[in-house]
C-alpha positions as CSV (number, residue, x, y, z in Angstrom):
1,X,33.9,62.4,-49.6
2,X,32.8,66.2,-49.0
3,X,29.3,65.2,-50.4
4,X,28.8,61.8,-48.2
5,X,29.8,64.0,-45.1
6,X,27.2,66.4,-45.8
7,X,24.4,64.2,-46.0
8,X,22.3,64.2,-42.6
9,X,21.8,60.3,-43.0
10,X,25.3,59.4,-43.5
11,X,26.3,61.4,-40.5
12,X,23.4,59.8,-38.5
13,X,24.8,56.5,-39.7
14,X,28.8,57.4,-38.4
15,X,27.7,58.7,-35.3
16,X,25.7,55.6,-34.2
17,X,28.7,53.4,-35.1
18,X,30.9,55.9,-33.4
19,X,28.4,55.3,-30.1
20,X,28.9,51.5,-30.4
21,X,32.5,51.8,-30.4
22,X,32.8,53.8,-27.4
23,X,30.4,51.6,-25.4
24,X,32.2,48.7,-26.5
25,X,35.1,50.2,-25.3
26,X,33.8,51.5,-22.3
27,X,32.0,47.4,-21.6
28,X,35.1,45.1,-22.2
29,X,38.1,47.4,-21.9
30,X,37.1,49.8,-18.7
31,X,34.5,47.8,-17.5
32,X,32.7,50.2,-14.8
33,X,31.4,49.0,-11.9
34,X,28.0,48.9,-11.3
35,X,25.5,48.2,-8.4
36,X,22.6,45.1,-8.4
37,X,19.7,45.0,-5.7
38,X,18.6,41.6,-5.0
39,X,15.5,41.1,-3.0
40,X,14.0,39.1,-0.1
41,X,17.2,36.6,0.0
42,X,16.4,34.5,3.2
43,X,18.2,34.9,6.5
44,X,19.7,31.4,7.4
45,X,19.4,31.4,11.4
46,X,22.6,29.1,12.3
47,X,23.5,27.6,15.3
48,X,20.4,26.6,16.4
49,X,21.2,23.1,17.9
50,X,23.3,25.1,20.4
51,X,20.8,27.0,21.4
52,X,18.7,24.0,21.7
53,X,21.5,22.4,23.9
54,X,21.1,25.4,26.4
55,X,17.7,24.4,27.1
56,X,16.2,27.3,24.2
57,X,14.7,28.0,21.0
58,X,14.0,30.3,18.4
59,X,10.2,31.1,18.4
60,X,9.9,34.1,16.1
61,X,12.1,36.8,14.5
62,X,11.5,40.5,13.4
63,X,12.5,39.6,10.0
64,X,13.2,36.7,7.7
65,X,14.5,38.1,4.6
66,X,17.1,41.0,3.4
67,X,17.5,43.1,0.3
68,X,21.0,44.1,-0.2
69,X,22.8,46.1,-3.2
70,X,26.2,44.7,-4.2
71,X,29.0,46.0,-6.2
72,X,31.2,44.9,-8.9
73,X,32.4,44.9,-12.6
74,X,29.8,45.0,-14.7
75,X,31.0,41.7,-16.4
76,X,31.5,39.8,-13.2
77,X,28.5,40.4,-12.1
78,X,26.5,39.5,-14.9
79,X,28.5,35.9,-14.5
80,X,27.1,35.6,-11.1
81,X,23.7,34.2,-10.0
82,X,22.5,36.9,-7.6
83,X,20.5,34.3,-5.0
84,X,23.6,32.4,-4.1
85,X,24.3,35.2,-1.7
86,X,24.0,34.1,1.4
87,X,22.6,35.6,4.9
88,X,23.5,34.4,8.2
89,X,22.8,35.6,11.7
90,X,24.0,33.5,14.4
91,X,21.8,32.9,17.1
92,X,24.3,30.4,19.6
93,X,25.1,32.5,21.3
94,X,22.1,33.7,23.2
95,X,21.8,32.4,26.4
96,X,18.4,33.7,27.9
97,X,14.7,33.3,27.2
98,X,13.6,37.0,26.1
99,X,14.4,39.0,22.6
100,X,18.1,39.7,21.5
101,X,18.9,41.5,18.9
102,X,21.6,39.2,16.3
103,X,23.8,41.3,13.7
104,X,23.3,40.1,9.6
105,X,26.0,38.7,8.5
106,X,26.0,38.6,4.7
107,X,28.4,36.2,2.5
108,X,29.0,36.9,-1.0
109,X,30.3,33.6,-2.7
110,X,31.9,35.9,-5.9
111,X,34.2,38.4,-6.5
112,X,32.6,41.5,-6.1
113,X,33.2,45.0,-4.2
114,X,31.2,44.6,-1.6
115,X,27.7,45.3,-0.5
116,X,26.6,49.4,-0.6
117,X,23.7,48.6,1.8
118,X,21.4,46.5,3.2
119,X,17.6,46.7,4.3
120,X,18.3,45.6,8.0
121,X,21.4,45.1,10.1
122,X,20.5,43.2,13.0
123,X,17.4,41.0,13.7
124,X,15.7,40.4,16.4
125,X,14.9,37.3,17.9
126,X,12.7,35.7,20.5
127,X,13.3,32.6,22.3
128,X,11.9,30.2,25.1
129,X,12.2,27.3,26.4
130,X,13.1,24.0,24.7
131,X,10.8,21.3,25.4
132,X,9.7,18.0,24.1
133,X,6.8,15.4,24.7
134,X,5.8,12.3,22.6
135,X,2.1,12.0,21.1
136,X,0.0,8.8,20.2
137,X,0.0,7.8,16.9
138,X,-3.9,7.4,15.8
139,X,-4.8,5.4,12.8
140,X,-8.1,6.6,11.4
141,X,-9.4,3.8,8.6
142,X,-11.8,4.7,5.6
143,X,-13.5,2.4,3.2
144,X,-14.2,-1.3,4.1
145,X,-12.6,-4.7,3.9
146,X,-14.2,-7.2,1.0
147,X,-17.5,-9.4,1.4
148,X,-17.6,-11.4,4.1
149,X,-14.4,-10.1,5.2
150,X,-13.3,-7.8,8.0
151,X,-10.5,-5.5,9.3
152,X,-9.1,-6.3,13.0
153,X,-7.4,-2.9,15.1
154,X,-4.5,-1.2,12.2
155,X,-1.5,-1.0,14.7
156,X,1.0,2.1,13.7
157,X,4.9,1.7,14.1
158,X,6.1,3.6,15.9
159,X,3.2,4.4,18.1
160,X,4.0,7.9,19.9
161,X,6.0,10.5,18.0
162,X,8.4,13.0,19.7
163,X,8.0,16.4,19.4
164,X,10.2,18.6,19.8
165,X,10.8,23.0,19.4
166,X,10.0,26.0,21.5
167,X,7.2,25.3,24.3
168,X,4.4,26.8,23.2
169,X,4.4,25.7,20.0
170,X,5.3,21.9,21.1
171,X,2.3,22.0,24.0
172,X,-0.2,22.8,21.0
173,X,0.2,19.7,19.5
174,X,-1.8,16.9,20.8
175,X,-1.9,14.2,18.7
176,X,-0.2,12.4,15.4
177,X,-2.2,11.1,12.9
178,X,-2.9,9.0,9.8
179,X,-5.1,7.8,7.2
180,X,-5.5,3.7,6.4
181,X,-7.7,3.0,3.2
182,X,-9.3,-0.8,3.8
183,X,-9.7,-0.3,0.3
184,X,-11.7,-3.8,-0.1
185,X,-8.8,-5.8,1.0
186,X,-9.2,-9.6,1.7
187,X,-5.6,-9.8,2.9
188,X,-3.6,-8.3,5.5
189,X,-2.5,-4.6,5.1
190,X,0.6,-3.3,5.5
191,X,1.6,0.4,4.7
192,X,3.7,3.1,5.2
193,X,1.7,6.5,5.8
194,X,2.4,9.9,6.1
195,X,2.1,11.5,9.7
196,X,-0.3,14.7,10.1
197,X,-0.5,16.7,13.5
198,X,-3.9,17.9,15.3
199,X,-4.1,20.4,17.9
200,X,-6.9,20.0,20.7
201,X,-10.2,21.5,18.7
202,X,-8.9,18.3,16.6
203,X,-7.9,20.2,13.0
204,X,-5.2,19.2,11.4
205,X,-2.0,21.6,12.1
206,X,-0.8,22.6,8.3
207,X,2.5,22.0,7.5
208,X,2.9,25.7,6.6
209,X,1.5,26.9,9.4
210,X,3.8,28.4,11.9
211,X,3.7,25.6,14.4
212,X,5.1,23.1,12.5
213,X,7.7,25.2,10.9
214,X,9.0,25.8,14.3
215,X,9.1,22.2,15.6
216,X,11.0,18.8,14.5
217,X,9.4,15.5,14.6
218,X,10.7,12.1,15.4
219,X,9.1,10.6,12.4
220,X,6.9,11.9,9.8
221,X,5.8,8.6,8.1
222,X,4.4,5.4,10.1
223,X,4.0,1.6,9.0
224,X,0.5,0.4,9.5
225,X,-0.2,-3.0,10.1
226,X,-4.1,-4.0,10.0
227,X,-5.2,-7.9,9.9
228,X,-7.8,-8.8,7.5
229,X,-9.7,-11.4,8.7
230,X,-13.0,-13.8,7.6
231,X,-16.1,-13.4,9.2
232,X,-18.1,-16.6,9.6
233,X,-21.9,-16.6,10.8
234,X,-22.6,-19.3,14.0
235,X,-25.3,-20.3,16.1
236,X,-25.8,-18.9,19.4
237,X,-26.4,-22.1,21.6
238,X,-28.2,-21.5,25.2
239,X,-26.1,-23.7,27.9
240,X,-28.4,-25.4,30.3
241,X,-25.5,-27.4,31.8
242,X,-27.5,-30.7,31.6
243,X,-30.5,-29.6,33.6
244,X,-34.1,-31.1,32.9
245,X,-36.1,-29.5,30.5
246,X,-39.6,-29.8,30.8
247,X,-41.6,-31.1,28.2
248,X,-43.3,-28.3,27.1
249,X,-40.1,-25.5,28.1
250,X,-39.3,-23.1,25.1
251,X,-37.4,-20.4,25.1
252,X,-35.3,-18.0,22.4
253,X,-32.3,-16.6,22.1
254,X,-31.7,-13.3,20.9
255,X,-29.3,-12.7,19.1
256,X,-29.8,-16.6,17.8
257,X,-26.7,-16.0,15.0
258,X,-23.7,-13.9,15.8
259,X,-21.0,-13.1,12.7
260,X,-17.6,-13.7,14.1
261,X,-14.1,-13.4,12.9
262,X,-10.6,-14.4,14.0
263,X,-7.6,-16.9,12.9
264,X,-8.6,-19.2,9.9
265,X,-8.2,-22.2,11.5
266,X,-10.3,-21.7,14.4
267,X,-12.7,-19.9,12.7
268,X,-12.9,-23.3,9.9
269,X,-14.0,-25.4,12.9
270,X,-16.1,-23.5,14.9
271,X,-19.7,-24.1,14.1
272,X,-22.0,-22.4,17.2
273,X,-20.8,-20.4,20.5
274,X,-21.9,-21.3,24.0
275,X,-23.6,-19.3,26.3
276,X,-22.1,-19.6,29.9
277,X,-24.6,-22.1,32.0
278,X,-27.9,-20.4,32.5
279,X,-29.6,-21.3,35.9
280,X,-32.6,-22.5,35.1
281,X,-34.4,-21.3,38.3
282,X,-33.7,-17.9,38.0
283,X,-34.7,-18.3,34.2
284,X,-38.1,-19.6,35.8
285,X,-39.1,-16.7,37.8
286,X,-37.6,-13.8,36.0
287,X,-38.9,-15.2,32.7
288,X,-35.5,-13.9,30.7
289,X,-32.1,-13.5,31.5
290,X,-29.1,-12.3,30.1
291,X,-26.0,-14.8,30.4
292,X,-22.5,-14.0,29.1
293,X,-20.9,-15.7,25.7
294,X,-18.1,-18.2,26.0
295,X,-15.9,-16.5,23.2
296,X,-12.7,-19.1,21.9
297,X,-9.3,-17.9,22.3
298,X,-8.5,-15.9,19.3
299,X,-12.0,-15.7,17.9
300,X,-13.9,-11.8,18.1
301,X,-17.8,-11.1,17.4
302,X,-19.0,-8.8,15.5
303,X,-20.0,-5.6,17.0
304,X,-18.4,-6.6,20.0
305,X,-21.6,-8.7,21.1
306,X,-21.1,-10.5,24.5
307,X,-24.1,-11.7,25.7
308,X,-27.1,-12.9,24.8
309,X,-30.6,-12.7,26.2
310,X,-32.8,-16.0,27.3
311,X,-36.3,-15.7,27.5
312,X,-39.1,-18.3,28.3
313,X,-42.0,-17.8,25.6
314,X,-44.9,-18.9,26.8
């Protein structure tokens, strides 16, 4: 026994067991308290819709995050997931436009001893006034409908948006917008599309960007409804109104063909469009004259042509 004590190795040996023991001891039968930092949890700003109700909101803070050390058995708190803390201030109960400062109230959802500190204790906040307005919805359309087919004016669902947050932020958004893809459709569209937000230099408004993140939105997708309609190609037919023609009168039409589009079954029976009556006089002594396009119910022309031009050739 004498001889195993007085080796260096077997004492090196004992004394690391004996160091296990006591910090075994120490873990699960004292079990110290010890003290965690956790960083950057978020501040939840609560009652907000209060605020809102008195005519305010929030339109920036001093800070937006915490770092707190807590206390507690070392065991407990290793059971505990740090970021479930959670950090409140209460803004409800300001009741004026201007910067108030709002204590930190912090909520630890375990048993613990407490927090030791914290990184800030109040936080200031600025508010103005609540406002909304409502912005058109604009449908921008890419690609093209199939061959010989075309796409009538997409109409979004709803229409406007409401807008709603602190004033300044609301009053730089001008306009909703979304994105139809014709996408060589020979039927009619219907989509739902997600809703961005320009300002008035016309960019798109990020989502992250502060703006947005201070505002709510009545809708953030729209359904898009686009007809899809066949184009036919007809003659343009001058309308002399059953004057005489002399012998020897020719004239031309330009354009002589127009494409047009519009319901299928006017569009299966229509064959040539009608000017309005052209007096023949005037045609006479002005040698060419442009006379207005008698354009069915329900039928369009392509490019939005309206009129054509008579002349006299000689």
């Amino acid at each position: 026994m004498k001889k195993i004590l007085s080796s260096d190795n077997s004492l090196k040996v004992i004394s690391v067991l004996i160091a296990i023991c006591i910090w075994i001891y120490i873990s699960l039968v004292m079990d110290p308290a010890i003290e965690v930092t956790v960083r950057d949890l978020p501040i939840q700003f609560v009652g907000q819709e209060s605020l809102n109700n008195r005519g305010l909101a929030v339109i920036s803070e001093s800070a937006t995050t915490v770092t707190v050390k807590v206390k507690g058995s070392r065991k407990k708190m290793g059971n505990n997931d740090m970021k479930t803390i959670i950090v409140k201030a209460d803004v409800s109960a300001i009741d004026k436009e201007g910067t108030e400062s709002v204590p930190v109230e912090i909520v630890i959802p375990f048993e613990s001893q407490g927090i030791s500190s914290q990184s800030i204790y109040t936080v200031d906040v600025k508010t103005e006034k609540y406002t909304e307005k409502e912005v058109d919805v604009r449908v921008k359309a890419v690609g093209s409908a199939a061959l010989d087919y075309i796409a009538d004016t997409p109409v979004a669902n709803p229409s406007k948006i409401t807008v709603k947050g602190p004033e300044s932020a609301v009053e730089k958004i001008v306009v909703a917008n979304c994105t139809l893809n014709y996408n060589g459709a020979d039927v009619d569209i219907d989509a739902e599309l997600p809703v961005t937000f320009s300002g008035e230099d016309g960019k798109e408004i990020s989502s992250l960007d502060a703006i947005m993140k201070r505002v709510s939105v009545s809708a953030e997708r729209v359904k898009v409804h686009c007809p899809i309609l066949k184009m036919r190609k007809v003659e343009v037919k001058a309308n002399f109104g059953g004057q005489h023609l002399p012998d020897d009168f020719v004239y031309r039409t330009d354009p002589s063909e127009v494409f047009v589009y519009g319901a299928d079954k006017i569009l299966s029976e229509l064959n040539e469009i009608s000017t309005e009556e052209i007096p023949l006089d005037k045609l006479n002594d002005n040698k060419k004259i442009k006379v207005k396009l008698k354009i069915p119910n329900g039928i369009k022309v392509y490019n939005g042509i309206s009129e054509a031009e008579i002349s006299i050739e000689d």
